[in-house]
C-alpha positions in Angstrom: -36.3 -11.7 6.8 -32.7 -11.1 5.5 -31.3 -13.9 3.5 -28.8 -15.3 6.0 -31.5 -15.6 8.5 -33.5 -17.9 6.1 -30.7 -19.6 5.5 -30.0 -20.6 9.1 -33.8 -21.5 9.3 -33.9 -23.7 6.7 -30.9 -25.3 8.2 -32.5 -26.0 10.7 -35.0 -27.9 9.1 -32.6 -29.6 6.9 -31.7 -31.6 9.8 -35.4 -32.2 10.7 -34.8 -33.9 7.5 -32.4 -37.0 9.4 -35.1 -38.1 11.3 -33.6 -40.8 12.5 -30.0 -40.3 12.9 -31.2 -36.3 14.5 -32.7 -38.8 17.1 -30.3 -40.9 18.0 -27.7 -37.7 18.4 -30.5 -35.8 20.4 -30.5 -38.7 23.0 -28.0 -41.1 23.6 -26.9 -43.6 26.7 -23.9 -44.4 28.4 -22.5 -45.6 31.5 -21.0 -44.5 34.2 -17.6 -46.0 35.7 -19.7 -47.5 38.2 -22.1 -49.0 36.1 -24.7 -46.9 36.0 -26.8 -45.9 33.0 -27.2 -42.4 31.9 -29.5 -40.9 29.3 -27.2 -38.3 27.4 -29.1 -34.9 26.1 -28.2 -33.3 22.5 -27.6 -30.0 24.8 -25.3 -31.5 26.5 -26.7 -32.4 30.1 -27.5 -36.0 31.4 -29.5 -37.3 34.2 -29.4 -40.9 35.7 -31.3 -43.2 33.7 -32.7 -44.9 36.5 -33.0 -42.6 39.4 -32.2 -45.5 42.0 -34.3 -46.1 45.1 -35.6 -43.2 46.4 -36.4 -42.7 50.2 -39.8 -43.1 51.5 -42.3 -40.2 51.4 -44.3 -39.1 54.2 -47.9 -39.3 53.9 -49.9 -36.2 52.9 -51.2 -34.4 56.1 -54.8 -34.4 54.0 -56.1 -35.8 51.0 -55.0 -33.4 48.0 -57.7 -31.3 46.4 -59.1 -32.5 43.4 -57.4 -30.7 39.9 -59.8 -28.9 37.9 -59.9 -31.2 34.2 -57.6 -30.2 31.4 -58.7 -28.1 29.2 -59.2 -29.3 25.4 -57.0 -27.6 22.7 -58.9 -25.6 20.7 -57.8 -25.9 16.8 -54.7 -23.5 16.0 -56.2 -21.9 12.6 -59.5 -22.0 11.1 -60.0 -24.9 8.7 -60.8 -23.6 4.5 -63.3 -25.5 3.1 -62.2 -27.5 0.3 -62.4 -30.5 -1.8 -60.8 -32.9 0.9 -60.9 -36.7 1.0 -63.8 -39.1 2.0 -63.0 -40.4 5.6 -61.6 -44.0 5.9 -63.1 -46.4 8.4 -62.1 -45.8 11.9 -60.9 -42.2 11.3 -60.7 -40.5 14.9 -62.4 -37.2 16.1 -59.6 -35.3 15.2 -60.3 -31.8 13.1 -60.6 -33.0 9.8 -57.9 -31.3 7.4 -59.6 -30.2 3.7 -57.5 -29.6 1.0 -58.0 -26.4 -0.9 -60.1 -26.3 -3.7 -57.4 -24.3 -6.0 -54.4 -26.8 -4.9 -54.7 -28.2 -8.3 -50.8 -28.8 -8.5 -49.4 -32.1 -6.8 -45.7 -32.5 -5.6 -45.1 -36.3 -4.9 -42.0 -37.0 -2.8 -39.4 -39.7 -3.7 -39.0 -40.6 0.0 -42.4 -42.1 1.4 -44.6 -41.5 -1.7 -46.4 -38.2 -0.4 -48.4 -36.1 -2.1 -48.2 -32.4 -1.6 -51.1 -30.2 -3.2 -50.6 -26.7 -4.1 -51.7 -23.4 -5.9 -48.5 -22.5 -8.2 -49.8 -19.1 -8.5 -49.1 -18.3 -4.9 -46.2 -21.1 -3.6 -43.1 -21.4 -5.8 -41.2 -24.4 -5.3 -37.4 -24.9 -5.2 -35.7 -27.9 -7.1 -35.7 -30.9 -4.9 -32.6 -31.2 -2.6 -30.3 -34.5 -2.6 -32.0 -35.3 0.6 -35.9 -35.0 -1.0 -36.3 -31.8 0.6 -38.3 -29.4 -1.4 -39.2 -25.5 0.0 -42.1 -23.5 -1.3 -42.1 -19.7 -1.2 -45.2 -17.4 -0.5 -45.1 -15.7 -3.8 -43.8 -12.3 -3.3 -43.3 -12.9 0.5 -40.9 -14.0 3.3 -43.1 -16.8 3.9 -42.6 -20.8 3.3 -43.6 -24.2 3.4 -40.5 -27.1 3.6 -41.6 -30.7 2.6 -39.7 -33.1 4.4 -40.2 -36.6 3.3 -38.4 -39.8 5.4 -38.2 -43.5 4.2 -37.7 -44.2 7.7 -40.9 -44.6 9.6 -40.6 -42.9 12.4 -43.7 -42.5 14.8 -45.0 -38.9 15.5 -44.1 -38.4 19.0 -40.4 -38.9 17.5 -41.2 -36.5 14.7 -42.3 -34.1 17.5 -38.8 -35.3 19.3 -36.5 -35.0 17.1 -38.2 -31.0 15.7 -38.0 -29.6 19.3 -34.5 -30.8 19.9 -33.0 -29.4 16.9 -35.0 -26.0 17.2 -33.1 -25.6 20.4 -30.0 -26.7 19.3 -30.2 -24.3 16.8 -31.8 -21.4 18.6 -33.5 -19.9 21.7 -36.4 -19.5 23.8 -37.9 -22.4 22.2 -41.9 -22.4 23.4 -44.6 -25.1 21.9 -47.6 -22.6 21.1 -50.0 -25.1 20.7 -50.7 -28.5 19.0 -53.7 -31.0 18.4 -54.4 -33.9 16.3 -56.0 -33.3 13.1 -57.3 -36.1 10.4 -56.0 -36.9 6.6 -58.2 -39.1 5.6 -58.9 -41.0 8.7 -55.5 -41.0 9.3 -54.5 -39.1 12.6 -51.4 -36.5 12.3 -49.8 -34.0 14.9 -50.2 -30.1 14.1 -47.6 -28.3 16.2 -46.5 -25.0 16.8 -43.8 -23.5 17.9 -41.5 -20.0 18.6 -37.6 -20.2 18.4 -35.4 -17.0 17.9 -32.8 -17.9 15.9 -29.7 -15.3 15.3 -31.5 -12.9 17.4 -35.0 -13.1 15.2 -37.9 -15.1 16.8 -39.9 -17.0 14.1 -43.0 -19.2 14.3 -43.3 -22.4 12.7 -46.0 -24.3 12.7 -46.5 -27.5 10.6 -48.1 -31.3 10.4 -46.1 -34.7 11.3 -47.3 -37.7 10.5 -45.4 -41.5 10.3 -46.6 -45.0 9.4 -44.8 -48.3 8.2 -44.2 -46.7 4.4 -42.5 -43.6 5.8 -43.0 -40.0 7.6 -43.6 -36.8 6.9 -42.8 -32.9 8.2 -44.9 -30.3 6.5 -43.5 -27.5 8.0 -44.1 -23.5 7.2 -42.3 -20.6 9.0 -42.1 -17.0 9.0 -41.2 -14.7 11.6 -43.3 -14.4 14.2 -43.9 -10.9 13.7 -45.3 -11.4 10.5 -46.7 -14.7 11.5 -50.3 -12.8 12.0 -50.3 -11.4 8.2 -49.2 -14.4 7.0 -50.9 -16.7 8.8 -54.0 -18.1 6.8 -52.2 -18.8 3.4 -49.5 -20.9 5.4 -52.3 -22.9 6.8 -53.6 -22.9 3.8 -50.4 -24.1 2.2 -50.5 -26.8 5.0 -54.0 -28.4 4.2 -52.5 -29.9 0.7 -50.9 -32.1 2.3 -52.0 -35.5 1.4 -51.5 -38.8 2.8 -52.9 -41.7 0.1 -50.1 -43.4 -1.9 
């Protein structure tokens, strides 16, 4: 990727970094002269908060066929086997994630108190931005890893908010791939992933989100998507340092 396109990505996920504030722009309310509340999008659309009443429906001329049951999501990558952490009580029947047994090297975040394993032979980190952000590089390789710590907590299906809505701020033809829950630990997290082309190059990130009272967490890595395939195991790879116990 040229460098002005990894630039504009990582912009991207510098405001993935504003959790909160990136949600409260994404979706705001107002209200109309009227009175009537609207629910304002971050692209710039709006629909009626509440709908109002709506007229009655006639009743179906048969009972509707019965839908087929929703498929399970099958796990995105793979999962290395590594040294890992003993499961807490009550962990759920999410994928376990393992770390890697050479992630020997941890990265603990100022925001949050995260840990962050990883092999410095193959990701090279950045210095630390003023916001905590921190980006590891695939050595040799237009492939990375951006830590994104929060004090805030913020609950995952925000996380998962607040990442979407900036991708297509920022970009186009923005497509969820896939996601599950996997387990830290006991503790259940989102892995996401998802397409966006961005100045005309469509790239692939795929990453972990996690929030509880202490803070939250983005693990995200990215390349473009037609590299995504070469690149793929040693990103998740990357991914499976990530460690939850403060």
């Amino acid at each position: 990727m040229r460098r002005r396109q990894t630039i504009t990505i990582l912009f991207v996920l510098t405001a993935l970094a504003s959790g909160a504030d990136a949600l409260a722009q994404a979706v705001q309310r107002a209200r109309t002269e009227n009175g009537r509340e609207v629910i304002l999008r971050g692209d710039g659309t709006w629909v009626f908060a509440d709908p109002g009443p709506q007229p009655p429906q006639p009743p179906p001329a048969q009972s509707p066929a019965p839908q087929a049951a929703r498929p399970q999501l099958q796990p995105l990558f793979p999962t290395p086997q590594g040294t890992g952490t003993a499961p807490q009580p009550g962990a759920t029947n999410a994928l376990p994630i393992r770390r890697p047994a050479d992630a020997t090297t941890a990265y603990t975040t100022r925001r949050g108190n995260f840990r962050f394993w990883y092999n410095p032979q193959k990701w090279r980190p950045t210095p630390e931005n003023p916001d905590g952000r921190v980006q590891f590089q695939l050595a040799g390789h237009d492939a990375f890893i951006v830590l994104i710590p929060e004090g805030t907590p913020l609950p995952i299906p925000q996380l998962k908010t607040v990442a979407i809505e900036n991708a297509r701020q920022a970009g186009t033809d923005v497509r969820i791939v896939a996601e599950q829950p996997r387990s830290i630990g006991g503790r259940e997290v989102l892995q996401m992933q998802f397409n966006v082309t961005i100045d005309r190059v469509p790239i692939t990130f795929v990453g972990y989100y996690y929030g509880d009272p202490q803070g939250s967490v983005q693990l995200v890595g990215f390349t473009s998507q037609q590299d995504f395939q070469r690149f793929r195991a040693q990103i998740q790879e990357g991914l499976d340092g990530l460690d939850l116990n403060r």
